[in-house]
N, C-alpha and C positions, 0 to 999 in steps of 0.2 A: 538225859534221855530216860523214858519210863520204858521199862521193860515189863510186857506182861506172865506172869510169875503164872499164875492160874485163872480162871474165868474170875472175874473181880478181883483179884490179888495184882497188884501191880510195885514193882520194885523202883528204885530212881537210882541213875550213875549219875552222879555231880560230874563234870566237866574233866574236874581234876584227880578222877580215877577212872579217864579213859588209857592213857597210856604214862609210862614210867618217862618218856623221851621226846615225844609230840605233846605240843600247850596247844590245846584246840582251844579258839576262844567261843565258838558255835559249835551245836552239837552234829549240825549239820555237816560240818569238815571232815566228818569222819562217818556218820550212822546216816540211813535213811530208812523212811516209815515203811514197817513190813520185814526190816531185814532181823535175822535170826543171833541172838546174839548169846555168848558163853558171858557168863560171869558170878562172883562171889558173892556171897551175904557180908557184908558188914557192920551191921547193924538194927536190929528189930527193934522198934520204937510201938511195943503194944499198947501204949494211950493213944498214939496216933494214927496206930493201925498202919504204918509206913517197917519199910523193907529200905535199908540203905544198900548198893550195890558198888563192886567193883571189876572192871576191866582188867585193868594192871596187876592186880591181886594173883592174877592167873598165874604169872612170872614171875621169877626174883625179880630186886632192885637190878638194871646193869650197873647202875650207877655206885654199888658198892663195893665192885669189883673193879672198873676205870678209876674209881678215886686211890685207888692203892696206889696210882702211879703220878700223884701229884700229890707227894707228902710235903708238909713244911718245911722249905731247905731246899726243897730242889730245885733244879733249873728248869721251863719251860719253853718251846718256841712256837709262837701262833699267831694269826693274821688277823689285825682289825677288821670286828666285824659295824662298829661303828664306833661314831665321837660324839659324848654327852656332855653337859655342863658339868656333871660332879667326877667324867672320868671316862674311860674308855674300857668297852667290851672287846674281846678276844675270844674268836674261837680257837682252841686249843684240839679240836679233832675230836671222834668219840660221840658227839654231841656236846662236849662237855664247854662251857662256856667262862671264860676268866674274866674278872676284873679289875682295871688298874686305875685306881685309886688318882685324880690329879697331883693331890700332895707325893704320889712314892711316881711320878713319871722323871724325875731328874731332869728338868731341862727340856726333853722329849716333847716334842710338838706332831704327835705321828695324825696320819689320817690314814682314810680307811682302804684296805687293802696291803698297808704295809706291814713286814712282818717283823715281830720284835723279841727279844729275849730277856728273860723275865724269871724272878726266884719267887715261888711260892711262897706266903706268908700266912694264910688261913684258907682252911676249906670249911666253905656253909654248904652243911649236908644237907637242912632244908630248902635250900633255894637249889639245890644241887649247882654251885658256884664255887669259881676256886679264885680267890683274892691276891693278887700280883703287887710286885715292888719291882721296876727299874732300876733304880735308889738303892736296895738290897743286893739286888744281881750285880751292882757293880760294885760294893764292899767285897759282897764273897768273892766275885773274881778276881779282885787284887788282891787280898789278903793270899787268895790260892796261887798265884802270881810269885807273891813274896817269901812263902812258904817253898816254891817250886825252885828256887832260886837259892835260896839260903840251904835247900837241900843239897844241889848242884856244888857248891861252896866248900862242903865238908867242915871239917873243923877248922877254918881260916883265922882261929883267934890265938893274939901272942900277948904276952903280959912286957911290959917295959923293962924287966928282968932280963925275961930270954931276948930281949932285941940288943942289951947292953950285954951279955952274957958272947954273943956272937964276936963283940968288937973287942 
């Protein structure tokens, strides 16, 4: 979108600094010709005489603040939002979108609309993406299984001493 800056001065918002959370692919999905728009400088290119502009610039990232709650480790649970050949998207709510990887689905043959539960394994800040393992979520939940259990247990261990020591 060209924003005009001054009578001759004219600014550009690339697509991709319309907003932090909406991917317009037309600039048209969002601006129409005449309407009044707020935005940043980011950039002055005085060989070119261009003005780079931004939207989103106006607000934080939200997205810096929702990823605090998908560290690597955690558990997450979110609904296929479709099935690709290299893997399956998730949305996880927020906006925020997850990927699970065909290699970490374990088995899992899910489709779209089903909800699944899943252990964080990387977050791509730039794609704003949070990368999923099935495969992983079911290590950590048995291990925390086993851990839960051998808690419960106390100290149940006897040496062949104290069991010949009894008789």
């Amino acid at each position: 979108v060209f924003i005009g800056i001054e009578e001759g001065i004219d600014g550009l918002v690339h697509v991709s600094d319309f907003s932090w959370a909406h991917k317009a692919k037309h600039p048209s999905e969002v601006y129409t010709k005449g309407q009044e728009v707020d935005a940043v400088v980011l950039n002055i290119d005085q060989e070119n005489e261009r003005f780079s502009l931004g939207v989103k610039q106006l607000e934080d990232d939200p997205y810096q603040k929702i990823m605090k709650g998908f560290a690597p480790g955690s558990h997450v649970k979110g609904k296929v939002s479709a099935v690709e050949n290299h893997g399956v998207s998730i949305d996880l709510g927020e906006e925020v979108q997850g990927f699970l990887p065909n290699k970490e689905l374990d088995g899992e043959s899910p489709a779209i609309g089903d909800e699944l539960e899943a252990q964080v394994t990387n977050v791509d800040d730039k794609e704003h993406r949070v990368v999923l393992s099935i495969r992983a979520y079911h290590k950590s939940t048995e291990k925390q299984a086993l851990e839960d259990f051998r808690a419960k247990q106390g100290d149940s261990t006897a040496t062949l001493s104290d069991v010949l020591s009894k008789n």
